[in-house]
C-alpha positions as CSV (number, residue, x, y, z in Angstrom):
1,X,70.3,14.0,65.4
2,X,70.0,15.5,61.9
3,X,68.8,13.4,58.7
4,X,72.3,13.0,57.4
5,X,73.5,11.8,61.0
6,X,70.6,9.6,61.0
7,X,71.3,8.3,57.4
8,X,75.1,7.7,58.0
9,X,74.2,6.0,61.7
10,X,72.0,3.5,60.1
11,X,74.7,2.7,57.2
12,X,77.2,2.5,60.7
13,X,74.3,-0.4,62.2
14,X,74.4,-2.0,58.4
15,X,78.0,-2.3,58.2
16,X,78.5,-3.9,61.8
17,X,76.5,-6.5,60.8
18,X,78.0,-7.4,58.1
19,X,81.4,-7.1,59.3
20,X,79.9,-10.1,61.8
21,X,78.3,-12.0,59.3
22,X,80.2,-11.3,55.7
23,X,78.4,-14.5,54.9
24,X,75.6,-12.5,53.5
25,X,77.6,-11.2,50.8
26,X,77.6,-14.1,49.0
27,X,74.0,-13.3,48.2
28,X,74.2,-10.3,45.6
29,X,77.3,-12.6,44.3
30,X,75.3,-15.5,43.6
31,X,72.3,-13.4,42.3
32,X,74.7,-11.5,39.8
33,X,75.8,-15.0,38.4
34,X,72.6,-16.3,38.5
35,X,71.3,-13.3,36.7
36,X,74.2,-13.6,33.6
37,X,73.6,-17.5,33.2
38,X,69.7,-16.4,32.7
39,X,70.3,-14.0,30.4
40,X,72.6,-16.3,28.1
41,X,70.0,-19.0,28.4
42,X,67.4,-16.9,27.0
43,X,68.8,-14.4,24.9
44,X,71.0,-16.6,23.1
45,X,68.4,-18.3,21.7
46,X,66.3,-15.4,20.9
47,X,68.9,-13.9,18.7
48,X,69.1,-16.8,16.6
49,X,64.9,-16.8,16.3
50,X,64.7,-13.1,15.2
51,X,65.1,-13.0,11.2
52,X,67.9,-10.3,10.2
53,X,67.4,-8.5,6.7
54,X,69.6,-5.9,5.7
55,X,71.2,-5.7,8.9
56,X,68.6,-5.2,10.6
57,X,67.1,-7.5,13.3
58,X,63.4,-8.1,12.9
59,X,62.0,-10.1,16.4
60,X,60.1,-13.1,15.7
61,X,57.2,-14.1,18.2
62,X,59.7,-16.8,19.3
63,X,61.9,-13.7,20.1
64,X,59.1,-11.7,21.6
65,X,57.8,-14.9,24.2
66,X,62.0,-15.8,25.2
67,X,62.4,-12.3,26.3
68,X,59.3,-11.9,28.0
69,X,60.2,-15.1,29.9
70,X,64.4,-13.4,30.4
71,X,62.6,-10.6,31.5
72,X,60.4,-12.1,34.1
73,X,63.1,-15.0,35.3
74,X,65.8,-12.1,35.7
75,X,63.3,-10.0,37.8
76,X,63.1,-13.2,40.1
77,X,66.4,-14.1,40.4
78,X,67.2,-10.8,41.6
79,X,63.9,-11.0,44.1
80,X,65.0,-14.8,44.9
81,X,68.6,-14.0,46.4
82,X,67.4,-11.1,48.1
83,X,64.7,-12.8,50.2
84,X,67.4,-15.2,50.9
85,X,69.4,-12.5,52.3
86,X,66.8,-11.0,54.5
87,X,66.1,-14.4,55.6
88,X,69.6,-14.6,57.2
89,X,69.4,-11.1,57.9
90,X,66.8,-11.7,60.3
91,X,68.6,-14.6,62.2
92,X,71.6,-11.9,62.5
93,X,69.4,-9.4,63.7
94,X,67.8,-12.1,66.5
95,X,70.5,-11.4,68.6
96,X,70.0,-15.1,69.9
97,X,73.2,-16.8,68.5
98,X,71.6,-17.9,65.0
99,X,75.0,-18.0,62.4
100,X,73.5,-17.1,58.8
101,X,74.5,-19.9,56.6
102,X,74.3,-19.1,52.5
103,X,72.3,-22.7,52.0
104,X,69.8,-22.1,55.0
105,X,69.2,-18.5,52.9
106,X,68.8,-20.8,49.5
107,X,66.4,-23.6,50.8
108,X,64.1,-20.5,53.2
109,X,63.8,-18.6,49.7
110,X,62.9,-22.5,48.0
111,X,60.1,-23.0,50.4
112,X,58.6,-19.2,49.3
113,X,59.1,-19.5,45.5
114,X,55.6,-19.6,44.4
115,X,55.2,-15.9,46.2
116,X,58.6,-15.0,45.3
117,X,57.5,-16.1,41.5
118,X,54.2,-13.5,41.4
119,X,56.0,-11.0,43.1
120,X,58.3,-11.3,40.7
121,X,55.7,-11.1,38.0
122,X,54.2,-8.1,39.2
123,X,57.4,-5.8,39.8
124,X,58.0,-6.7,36.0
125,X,54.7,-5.5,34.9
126,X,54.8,-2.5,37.3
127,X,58.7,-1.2,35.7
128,X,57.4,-2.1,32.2
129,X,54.5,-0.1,32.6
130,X,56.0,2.6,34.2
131,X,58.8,2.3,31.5
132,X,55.9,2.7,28.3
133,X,54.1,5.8,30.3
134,X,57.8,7.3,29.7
135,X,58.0,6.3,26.1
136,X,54.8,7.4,25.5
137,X,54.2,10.9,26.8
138,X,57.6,12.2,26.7
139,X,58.6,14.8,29.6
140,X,55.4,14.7,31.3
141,X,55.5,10.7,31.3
142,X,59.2,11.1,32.9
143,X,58.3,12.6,35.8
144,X,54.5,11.0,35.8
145,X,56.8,7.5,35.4
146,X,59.3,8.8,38.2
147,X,56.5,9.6,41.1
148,X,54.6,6.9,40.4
149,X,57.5,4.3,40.7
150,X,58.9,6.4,43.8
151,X,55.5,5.7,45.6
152,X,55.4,2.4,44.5
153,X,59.0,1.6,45.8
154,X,58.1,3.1,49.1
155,X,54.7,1.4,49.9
156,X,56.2,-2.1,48.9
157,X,59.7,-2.1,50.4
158,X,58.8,-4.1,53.1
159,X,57.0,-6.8,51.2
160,X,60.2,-9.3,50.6
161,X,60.1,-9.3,54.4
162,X,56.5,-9.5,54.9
163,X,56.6,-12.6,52.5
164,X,60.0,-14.1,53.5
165,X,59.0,-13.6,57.4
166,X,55.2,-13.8,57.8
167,X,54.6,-16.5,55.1
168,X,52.6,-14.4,53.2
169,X,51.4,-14.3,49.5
170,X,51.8,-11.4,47.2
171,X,48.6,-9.4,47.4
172,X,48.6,-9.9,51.6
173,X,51.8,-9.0,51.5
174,X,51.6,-5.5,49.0
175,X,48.6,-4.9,52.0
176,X,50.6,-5.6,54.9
177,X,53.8,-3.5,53.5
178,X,51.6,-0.3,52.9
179,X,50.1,-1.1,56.4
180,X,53.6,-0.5,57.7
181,X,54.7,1.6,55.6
182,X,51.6,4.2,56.6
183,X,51.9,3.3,60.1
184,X,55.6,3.8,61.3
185,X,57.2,6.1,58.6
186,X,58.7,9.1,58.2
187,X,62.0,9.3,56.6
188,X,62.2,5.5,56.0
189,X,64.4,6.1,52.9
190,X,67.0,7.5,55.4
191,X,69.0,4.3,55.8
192,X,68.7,3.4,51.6
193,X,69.6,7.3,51.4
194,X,72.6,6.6,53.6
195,X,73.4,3.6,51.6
196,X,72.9,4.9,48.6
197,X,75.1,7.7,49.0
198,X,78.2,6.1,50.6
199,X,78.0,3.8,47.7
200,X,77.8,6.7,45.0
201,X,81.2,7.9,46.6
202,X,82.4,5.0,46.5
203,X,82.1,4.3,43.0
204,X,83.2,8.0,42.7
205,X,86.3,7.4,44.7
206,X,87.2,4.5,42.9
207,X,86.9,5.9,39.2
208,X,89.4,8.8,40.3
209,X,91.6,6.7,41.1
210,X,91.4,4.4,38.1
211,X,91.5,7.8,35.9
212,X,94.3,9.5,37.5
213,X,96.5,6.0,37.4
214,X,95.8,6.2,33.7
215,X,96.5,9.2,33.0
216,X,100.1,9.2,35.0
217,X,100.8,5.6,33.5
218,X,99.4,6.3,30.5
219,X,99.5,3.6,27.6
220,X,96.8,1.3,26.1
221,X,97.3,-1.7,27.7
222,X,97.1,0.4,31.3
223,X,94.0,1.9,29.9
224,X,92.6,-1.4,29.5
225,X,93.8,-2.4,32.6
226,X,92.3,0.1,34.4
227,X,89.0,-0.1,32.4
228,X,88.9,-3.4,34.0
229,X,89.6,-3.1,37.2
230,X,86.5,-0.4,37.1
231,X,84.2,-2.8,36.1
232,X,85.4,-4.7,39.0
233,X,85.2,-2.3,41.6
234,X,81.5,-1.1,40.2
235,X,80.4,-4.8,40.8
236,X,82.4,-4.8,44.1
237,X,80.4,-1.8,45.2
238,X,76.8,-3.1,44.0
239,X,77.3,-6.2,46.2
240,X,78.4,-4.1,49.3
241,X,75.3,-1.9,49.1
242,X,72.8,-4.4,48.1
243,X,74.0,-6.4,50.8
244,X,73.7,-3.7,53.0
245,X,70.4,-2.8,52.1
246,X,68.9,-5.9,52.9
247,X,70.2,-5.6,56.4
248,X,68.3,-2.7,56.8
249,X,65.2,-3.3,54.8
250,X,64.9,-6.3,57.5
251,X,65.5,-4.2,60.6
252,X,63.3,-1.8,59.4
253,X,60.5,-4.5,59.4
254,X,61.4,-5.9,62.6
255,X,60.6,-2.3,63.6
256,X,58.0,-1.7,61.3
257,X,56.0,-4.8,62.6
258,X,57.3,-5.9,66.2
259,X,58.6,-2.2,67.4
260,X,61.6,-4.4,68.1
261,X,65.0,-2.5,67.1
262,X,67.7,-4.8,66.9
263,X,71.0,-4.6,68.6
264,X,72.9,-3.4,66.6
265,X,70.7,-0.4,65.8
266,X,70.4,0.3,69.3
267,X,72.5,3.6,68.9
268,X,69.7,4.4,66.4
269,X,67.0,7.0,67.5
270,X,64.2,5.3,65.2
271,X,61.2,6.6,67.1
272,X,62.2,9.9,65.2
273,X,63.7,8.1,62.3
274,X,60.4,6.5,61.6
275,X,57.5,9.1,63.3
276,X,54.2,8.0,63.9
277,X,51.9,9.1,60.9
């Protein structure tokens, strides 16, 4: 079986699941909301602390210290709902009955919020950092910025899991995803590849169609319209594939740690997916 086979096999596993649990979709939806109610709680405020002269907005410390705190609570909403999800994930992968429910998600990410919190704090830190090498040393810093953050997103994909399924804290839980990472791997980006992908033409597919309606209906208000409906199907999308991913990320640890592959990925070859390093 060839990478793209392999990639497109594991999006296949993905999508049964959640055809048999579309429960976890609500997720991504709730996390998306969450996330907009957090940023108007913060960033309204902020605005009105910064001073404006001359029509220009000068930050205040005030302004500084609310988005600093927008910046860390949006980073852990995001991480909140999607340790819920693999929490459910995992009793869908069981394969012993277990029926995800959206509050048995909620209250198993409550009971892990302090390491949800500091994870949360130090994949802020990480992307800002990253982010200022860019800003700061130009093309070199891009693709300094851009290795680094790939490594980093490979040797700590697994830790939501780690932390949501083992119980552990952040830095065990950083230690136990590079364990896994270094000792089943290989092309463990194929399923987020595959994801990644379908949901790229997705979008892709989508925006044609939206374009070419517009251009045969033509008008401002169908413009509009379809500007709208864009929006909506990008947001559609985005909670497919995040959804998605967290299926995977969570069989992929199942794997990772137990060597268990579950059901539904039983068409899956992931002793080559994942080769022994």
């Amino acid at each position: 079986m060839g990478r793209l086979a392999r990639s497109f096999a594991l999006f296949s596993a993905s999508l049964k699941v959640l055809r048999a649990h579309k429960a976890l979709a609500w997720f991504p939806v709730l996390a998306g909301i969450s996330g907009l109610l957090v940023a108007g709680a913060f960033l309204t405020p902020a605005f009105f602390t910064a001073h404006v002269q001359a029509g220009n907005v000068q930050p205040s410390a005030g302004t500084w210290v609310l988005l600093a705190v927008c910046y860390v609570a949006s980073a852990f909403v995001t991480i909140f709902f999607n340790a819920a999800l693999i929490s459910q994930a995992d009793v869908a992968l069981r394969g012993d009955g277990g029926i995800p429910g959206v509050g048995a998600g909620l209250a198993a990410a409550g009971r892990r919020w302090p390491a949800l919190l500091g994870w949360a704090g130090l994949t802020a830190t990480v992307t800002l950092l990253l982010r200022t090498i860019e800003e700061r040393l130009g093309f070199l810093g891009s693709i300094v910025s851009s290795l680094v953050g790939l490594a980093w997103r490979l040797t700590t994909f697994l830790v939501l899991p780690v932390v949501m399924l083992e119980g552990a804290g952040v830095k065990p839980g950083v230690k136990r995803s590079v364990e896994l990472f270094r000792r089943t791997w290989g092309e463990n980006v194929a399923g987020s590849a595959g994801i990644g992908v379908v949901g790229f033409l997705l979008s892709l597919a989508g925006y044609a169609v939206l374009l070419l309606a517009g251009f045969l209906l033509g008008g401002t208000a169908t413009l509009f319209a379809c500007l709208g409906l864009a929006i909506v199907w990008t947001l559609l999308v985005a909670v497919f594939t995040t959804t998605l991913s967290g299926i995977y990320q969570t069989a992929l640890y199942r794997y990772a740690a137990d060597g268990v592959v579950p059901g539904e990925f039983a068409t899956v070859d992931f002793g080559a997916v994942f080769r022994e390093r």
